[in-house]
VOPAZA-977361 format. One record per residue (C-alpha): residue in three letters; residue number from 0; x, y, z. Coordinates in Angstrom, 3 decimals, m for minus. Layout:
// residues N
SITE  code  pos         x         y         z
SITE   ALA  NUM         X         Y         Z
...
// end
This chain:
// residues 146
SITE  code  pos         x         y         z
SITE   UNK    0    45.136    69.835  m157.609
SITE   UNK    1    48.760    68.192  m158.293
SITE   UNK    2    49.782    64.896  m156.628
SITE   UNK    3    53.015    65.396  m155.537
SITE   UNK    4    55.529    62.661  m157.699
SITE   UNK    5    56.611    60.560  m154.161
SITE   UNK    6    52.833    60.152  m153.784
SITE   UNK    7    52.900    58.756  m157.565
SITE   UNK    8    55.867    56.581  m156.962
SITE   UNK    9    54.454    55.240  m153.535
SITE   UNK   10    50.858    54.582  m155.547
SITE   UNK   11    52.916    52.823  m158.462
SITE   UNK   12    54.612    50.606  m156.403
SITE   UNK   13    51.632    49.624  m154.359
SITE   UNK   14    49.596    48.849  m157.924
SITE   UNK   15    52.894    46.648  m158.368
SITE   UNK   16    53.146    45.057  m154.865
SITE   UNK   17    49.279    43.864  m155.480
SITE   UNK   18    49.554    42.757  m159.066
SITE   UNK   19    52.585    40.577  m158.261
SITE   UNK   20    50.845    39.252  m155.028
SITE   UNK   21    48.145    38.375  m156.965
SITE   UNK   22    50.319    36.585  m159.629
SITE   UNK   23    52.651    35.128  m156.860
SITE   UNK   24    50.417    31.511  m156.346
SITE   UNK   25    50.160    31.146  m160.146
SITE   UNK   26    51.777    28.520  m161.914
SITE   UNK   27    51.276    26.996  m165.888
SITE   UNK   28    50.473    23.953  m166.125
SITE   UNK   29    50.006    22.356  m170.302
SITE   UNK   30    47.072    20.662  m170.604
SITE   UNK   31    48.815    17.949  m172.704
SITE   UNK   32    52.511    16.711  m171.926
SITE   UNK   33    55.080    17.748  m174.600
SITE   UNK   34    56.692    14.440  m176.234
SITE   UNK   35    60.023    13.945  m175.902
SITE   UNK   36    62.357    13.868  m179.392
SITE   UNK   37    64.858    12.098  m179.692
SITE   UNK   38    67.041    10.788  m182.203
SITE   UNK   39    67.763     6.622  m182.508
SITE   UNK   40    71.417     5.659  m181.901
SITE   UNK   41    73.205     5.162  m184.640
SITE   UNK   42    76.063     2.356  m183.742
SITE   UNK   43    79.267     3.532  m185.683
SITE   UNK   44    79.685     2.088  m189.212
SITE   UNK   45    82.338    m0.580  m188.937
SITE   UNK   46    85.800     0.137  m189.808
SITE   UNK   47    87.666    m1.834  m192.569
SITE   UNK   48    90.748    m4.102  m191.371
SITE   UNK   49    93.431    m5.755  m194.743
SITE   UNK   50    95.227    m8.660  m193.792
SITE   UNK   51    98.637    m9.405  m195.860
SITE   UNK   52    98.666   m12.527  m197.258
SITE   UNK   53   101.548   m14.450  m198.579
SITE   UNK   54   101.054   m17.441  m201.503
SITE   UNK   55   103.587   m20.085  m201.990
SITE   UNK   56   103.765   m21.863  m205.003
SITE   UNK   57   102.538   m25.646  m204.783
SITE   UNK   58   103.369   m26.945  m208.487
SITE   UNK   59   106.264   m26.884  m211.318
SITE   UNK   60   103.152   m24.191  m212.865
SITE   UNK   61   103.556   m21.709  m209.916
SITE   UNK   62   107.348   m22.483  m209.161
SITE   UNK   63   108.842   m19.794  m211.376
SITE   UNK   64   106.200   m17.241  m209.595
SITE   UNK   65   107.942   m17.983  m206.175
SITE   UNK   66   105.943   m16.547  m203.291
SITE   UNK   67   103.513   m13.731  m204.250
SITE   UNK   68   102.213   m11.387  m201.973
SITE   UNK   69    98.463   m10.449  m201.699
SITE   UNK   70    96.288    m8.356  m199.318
SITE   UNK   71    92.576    m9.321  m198.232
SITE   UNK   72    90.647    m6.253  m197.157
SITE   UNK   73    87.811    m7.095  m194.707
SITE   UNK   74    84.708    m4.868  m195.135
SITE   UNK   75    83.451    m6.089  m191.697
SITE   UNK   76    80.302    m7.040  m193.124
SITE   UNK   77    80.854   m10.689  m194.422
SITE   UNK   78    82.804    m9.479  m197.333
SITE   UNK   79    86.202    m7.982  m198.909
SITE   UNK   80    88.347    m7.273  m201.559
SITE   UNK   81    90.893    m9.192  m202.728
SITE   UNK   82    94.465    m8.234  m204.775
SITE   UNK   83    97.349    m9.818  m205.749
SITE   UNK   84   100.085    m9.763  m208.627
SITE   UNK   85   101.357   m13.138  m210.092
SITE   UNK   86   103.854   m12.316  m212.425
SITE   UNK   87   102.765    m9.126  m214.781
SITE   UNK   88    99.568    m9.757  m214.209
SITE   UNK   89    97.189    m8.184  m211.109
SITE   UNK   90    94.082    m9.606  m210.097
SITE   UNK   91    91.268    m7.774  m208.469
SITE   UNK   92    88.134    m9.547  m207.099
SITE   UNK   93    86.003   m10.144  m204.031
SITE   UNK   94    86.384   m12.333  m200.654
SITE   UNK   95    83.345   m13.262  m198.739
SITE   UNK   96    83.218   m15.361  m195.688
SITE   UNK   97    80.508   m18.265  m195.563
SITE   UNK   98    77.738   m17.076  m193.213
SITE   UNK   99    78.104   m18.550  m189.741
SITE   UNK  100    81.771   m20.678  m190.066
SITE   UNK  101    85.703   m19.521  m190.660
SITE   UNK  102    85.234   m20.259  m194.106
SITE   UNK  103    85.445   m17.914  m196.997
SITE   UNK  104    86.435   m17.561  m200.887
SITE   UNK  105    88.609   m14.863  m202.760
SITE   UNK  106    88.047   m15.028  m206.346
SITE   UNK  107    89.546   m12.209  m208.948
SITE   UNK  108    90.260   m11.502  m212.106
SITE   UNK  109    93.459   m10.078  m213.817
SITE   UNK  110    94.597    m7.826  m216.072
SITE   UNK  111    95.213   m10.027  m218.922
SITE   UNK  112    91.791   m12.032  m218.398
SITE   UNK  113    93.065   m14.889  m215.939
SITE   UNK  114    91.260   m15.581  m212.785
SITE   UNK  115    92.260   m17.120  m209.382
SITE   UNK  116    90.406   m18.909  m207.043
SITE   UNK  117    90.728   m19.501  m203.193
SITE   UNK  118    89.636   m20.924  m200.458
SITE   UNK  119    90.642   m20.423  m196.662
SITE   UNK  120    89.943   m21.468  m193.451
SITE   UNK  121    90.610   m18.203  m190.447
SITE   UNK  122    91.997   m20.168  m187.564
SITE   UNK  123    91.447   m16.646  m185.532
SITE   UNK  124    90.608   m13.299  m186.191
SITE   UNK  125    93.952   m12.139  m187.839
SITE   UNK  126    95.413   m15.570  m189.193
SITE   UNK  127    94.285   m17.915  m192.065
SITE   UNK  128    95.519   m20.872  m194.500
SITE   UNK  129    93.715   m21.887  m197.537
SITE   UNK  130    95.024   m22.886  m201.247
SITE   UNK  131    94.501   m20.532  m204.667
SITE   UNK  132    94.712   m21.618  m208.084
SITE   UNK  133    95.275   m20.171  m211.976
SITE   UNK  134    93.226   m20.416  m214.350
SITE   UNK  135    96.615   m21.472  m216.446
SITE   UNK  136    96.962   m24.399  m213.518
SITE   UNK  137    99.301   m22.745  m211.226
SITE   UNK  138    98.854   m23.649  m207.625
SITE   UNK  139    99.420   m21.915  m204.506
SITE   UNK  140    99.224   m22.468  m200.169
SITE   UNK  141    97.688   m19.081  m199.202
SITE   UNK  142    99.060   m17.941  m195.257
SITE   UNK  143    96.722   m14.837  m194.218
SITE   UNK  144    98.251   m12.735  m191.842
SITE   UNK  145   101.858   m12.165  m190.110
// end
């Protein structure tokens, strides 16, 4: 004998109704909780700040030099670099700031072997005074920042 197709369709969807009644109080629930991921934050990496400074001679030695200009470029991170030109000669070299105080040093080396050292005092975050000096006994005031 042949089951007419509505009959099929009505049986079908009563097989359907019951299976999905049967499902409907169901839930999943995992037996162990997932962990949560996720990533440390990462504070963004300081961003470099140069100051201009300006050095005025001190001495008959740095007199013909009249005032030099320089630039002091702050790493953010207790130290810098340091340039200037006295003359033909350009220096290159390092400032660091001593731990805890307004203090710091600038120290370089030229081009034709001299060296300069400095020494300054920040009165703020942007301004500065300290003195350099040459290797061939020039002296210099040292103003950092406008």
């Amino acid at each position: 004998m042949k089951i007419p197709s509505t009959s099929i369709r009505v049986l079908s969807a009563a097989v359907l109704g019951v299976a999905t009644a049967g499902l409907a109080g169901c839930y999943v629930v995992p037996v162990q909780p997932t962990p949560i991921v996720s990533s440390p934050i990462v504070p963004p990496a300081p961003v470099p700040v140069t100051f201009a400074a300006s050095l005025y001679p001190s001495n008959d030695v740095a007199a013909p030099y009249g005032r030099v200009g320089a630039s002091v470029t702050n790493d953010m991170n207790g130290r810098g670099h340091f340039t200037t030109q006295i003359g033909p000669e350009v220096f290159h070299g390092e400032a660091t700031r001593v731990a805890g105080t307004r203090d710091g040093v600038a120290n370089g080396t030229g081009n034709y072997g001299s060296y300069i050292a400095c020494r300054y005092t920040m009165n703020s975050t942007t301004l500065g005074q300290g003195t350099c000096r040459v290797n061939n006994g020039a002296t210099f005031t040292m103003h950092v920042g406008s």
